[in-house]
C-alpha positions in Angstrom: 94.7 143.2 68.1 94.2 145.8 65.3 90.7 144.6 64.6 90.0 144.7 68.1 91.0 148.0 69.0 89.0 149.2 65.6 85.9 147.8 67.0 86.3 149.1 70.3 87.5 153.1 69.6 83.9 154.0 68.1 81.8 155.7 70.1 78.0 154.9 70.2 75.5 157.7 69.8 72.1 158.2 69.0 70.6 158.1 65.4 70.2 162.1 65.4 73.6 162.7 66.6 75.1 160.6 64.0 73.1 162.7 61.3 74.6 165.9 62.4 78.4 164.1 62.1 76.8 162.3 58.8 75.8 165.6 57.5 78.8 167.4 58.6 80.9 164.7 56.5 78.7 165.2 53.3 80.0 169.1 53.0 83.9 167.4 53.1 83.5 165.0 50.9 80.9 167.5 47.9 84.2 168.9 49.0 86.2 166.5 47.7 83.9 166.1 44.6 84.3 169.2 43.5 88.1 169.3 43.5 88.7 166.2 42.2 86.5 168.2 38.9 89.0 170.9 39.6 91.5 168.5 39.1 90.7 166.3 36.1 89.5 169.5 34.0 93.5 170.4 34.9 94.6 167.4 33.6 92.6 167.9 30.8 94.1 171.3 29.8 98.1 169.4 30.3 100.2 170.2 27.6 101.2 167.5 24.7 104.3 166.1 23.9 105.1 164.6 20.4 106.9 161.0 20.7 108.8 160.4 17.7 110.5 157.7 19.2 109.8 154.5 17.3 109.0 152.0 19.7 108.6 148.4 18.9 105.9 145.8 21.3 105.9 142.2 21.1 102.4 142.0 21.1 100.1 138.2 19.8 99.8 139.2 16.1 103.5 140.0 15.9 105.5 143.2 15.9 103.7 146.8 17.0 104.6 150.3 17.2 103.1 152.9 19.4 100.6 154.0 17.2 99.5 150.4 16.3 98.6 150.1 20.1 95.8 152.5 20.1 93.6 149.8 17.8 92.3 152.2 15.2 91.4 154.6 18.2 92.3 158.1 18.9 93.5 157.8 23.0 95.6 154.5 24.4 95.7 154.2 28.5 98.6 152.4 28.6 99.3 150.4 32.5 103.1 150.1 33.0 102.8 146.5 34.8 106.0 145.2 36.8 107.0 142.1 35.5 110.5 142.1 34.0 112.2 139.1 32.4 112.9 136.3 34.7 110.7 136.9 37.3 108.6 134.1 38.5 104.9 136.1 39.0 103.7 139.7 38.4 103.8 142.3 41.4 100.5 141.3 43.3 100.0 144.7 43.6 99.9 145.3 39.7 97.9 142.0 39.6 95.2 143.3 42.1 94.9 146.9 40.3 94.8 144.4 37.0 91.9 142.4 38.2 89.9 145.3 37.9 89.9 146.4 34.3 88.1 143.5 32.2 85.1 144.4 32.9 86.1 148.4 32.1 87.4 147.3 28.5 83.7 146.9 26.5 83.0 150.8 28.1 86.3 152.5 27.1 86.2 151.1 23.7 83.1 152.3 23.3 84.5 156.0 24.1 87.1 155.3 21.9 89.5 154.7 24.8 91.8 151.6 24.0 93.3 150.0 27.6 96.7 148.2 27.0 99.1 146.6 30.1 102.9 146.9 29.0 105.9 145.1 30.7 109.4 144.3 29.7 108.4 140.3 30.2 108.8 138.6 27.0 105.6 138.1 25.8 105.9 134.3 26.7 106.0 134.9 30.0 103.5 137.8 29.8 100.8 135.3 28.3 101.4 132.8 30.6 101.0 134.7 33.6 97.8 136.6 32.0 96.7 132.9 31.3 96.8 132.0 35.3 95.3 135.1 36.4 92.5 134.6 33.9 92.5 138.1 32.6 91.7 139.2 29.3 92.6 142.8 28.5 95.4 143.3 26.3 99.1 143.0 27.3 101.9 143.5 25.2 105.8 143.4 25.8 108.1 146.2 25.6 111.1 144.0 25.6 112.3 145.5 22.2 112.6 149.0 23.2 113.4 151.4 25.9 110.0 152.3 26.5 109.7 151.7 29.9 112.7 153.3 30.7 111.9 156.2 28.7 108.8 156.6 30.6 110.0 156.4 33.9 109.0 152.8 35.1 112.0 150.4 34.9 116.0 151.4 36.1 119.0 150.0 34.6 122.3 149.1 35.9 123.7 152.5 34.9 120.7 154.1 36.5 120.9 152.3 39.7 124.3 153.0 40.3 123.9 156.4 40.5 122.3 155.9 43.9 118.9 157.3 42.9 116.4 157.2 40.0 113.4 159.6 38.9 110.5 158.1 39.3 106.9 159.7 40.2 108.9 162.9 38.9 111.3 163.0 42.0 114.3 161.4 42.9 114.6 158.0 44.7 117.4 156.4 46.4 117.8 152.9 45.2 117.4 151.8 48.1 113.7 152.0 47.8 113.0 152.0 44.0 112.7 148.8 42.5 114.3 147.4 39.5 110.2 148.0 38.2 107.7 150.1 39.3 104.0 150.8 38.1 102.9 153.4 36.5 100.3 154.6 34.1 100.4 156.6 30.9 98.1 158.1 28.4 98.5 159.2 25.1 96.8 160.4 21.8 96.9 159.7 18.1 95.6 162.6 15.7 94.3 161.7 12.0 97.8 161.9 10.9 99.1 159.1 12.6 101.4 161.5 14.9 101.4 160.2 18.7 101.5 162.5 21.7 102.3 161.6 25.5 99.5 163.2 27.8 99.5 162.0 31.2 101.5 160.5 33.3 101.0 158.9 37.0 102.8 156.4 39.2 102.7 155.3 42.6 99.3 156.1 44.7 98.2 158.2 41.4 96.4 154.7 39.9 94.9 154.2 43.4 91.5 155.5 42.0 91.9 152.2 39.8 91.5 150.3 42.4 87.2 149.7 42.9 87.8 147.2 45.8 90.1 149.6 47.9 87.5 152.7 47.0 84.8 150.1 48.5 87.1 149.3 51.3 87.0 153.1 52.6 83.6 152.9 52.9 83.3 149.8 54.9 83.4 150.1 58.7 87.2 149.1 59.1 88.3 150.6 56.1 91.0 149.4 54.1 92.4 148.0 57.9 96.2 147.8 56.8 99.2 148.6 58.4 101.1 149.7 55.6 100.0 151.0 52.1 98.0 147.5 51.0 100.3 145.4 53.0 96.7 142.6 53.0 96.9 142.1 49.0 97.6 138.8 47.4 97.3 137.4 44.0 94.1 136.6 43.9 94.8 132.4 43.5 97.2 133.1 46.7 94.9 134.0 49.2 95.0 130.3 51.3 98.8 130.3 50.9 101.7 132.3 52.9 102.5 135.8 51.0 105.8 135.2 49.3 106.7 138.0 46.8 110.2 140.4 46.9 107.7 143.4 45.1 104.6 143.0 47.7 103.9 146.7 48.4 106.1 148.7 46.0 102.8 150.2 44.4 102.7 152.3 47.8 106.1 153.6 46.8 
């Protein structure tokens, strides 16, 4: 029925009228260029904080701190994925922002950029779920320390039962926050070694992540959802009925 009624609330014009509500369009979205510029020259100019916290990543060639993350480069984009221990499958709508990024790995390496997911998952379950998805960017676990915790992504017990958390730099009843939620943090390394936290977004704020959804708002339906990407599956569970407990918490 949705479909349907897309199809049918379009009206039909000539091709000159649609060049005058084409070109009209244009101006909104230079618009939109231009502050989004505004924007990430903002971010840009942020404010540092020093993390002396020493935290410790289960990662394939053993134990890791922080500063071992960034890979002999000076900035590390860190992805704060939800899987926690025990769950069965990544949140499908961490999995369909990850099945994005291989192919941005050669290019942000090259700008001395390295791009890491982190999860509290030990890193056996990490590798096995990275193993079905096929992906191959790096993904280490943060199981040892409270890193996620620290940075706003995962809620413990004592934390929960406080009836709301901070997360996306508000409070949120429980109710509606997760046990994990995603998140994505950036963070620099100077020729000392010292680590500082940049940047930090959650929520709709790695939405720009997302190429397929930035080609689905150009495609005549658009992204055609009744809630924030309530049509997302893993992307080997497409034939088969959705059945996850975090489907949509990215839209949080």
């Amino acid at each position: 029925m949705r479909e349907e009624a897309l199809m049918t609330s379009h009206r039909v014009v000539s091709r000159d009228e649609w060049l005058e509500a084409r070109r009209a369009l244009l101006e909104r979205e230079k618009q939109a260029t231009r502050l989004r510029d505004e924007i990430n020259a903002e971010r840009l100019a942020l404010p540092w904080v020093r993390v002396d916290e020493s935290y410790v990543f289960d990662t394939p060639a053993g134990k890791a701190r922080l500063a071992d993350l960034f890979d002999g480069r000076s900035q590390l984009i860190v992805y704060h994925f939800m899987l926690a221990p025990g769950w069965p499958a990544g949140c499908d709508g961490c999995s369909f922002l990850c099945d994005h990024l291989d192919g941005a790995l050669v290019h942000l390496n090259h700008h001395d950029v390295t791009l890491t997911a982190v999860s509290r998952a030990s890193l056996p379950e990490i590798e096995a779920y990275k193993r079905r998805m096929g992906w191959r960017f790096p993904w280490v676990s943060s199981h040892p320390s409270r890193f996620n915790y620290d940075f706003g992504v995962s809620f413990d017990a004592d934390q929960r039962a406080a009836g709301s958390v901070v997360y996306n730099y508000r409070d949120e009843p429980v109710e509606t926050a997760f046990e994990e939620l995603p998140g994505l943090s950036a963070f620099a390394r100077d020729e000392a070694g010292a680590v500082y936290h940049t940047y930090s977004s959650f929520a709709r704020g790695c939405e720009e992540l997302i190429g397929t959804l930035m080609i689905l708002d150009r495609a005549p339906k658009g992204r055609n959802e009744g809630s924030t990407m309530d049509f997302v599956r893993r992307h080997d569970e497409y034939d088969v009925p959705l059945k996850t407990a975090c489907h949509g918490a990215a839209a949080t």
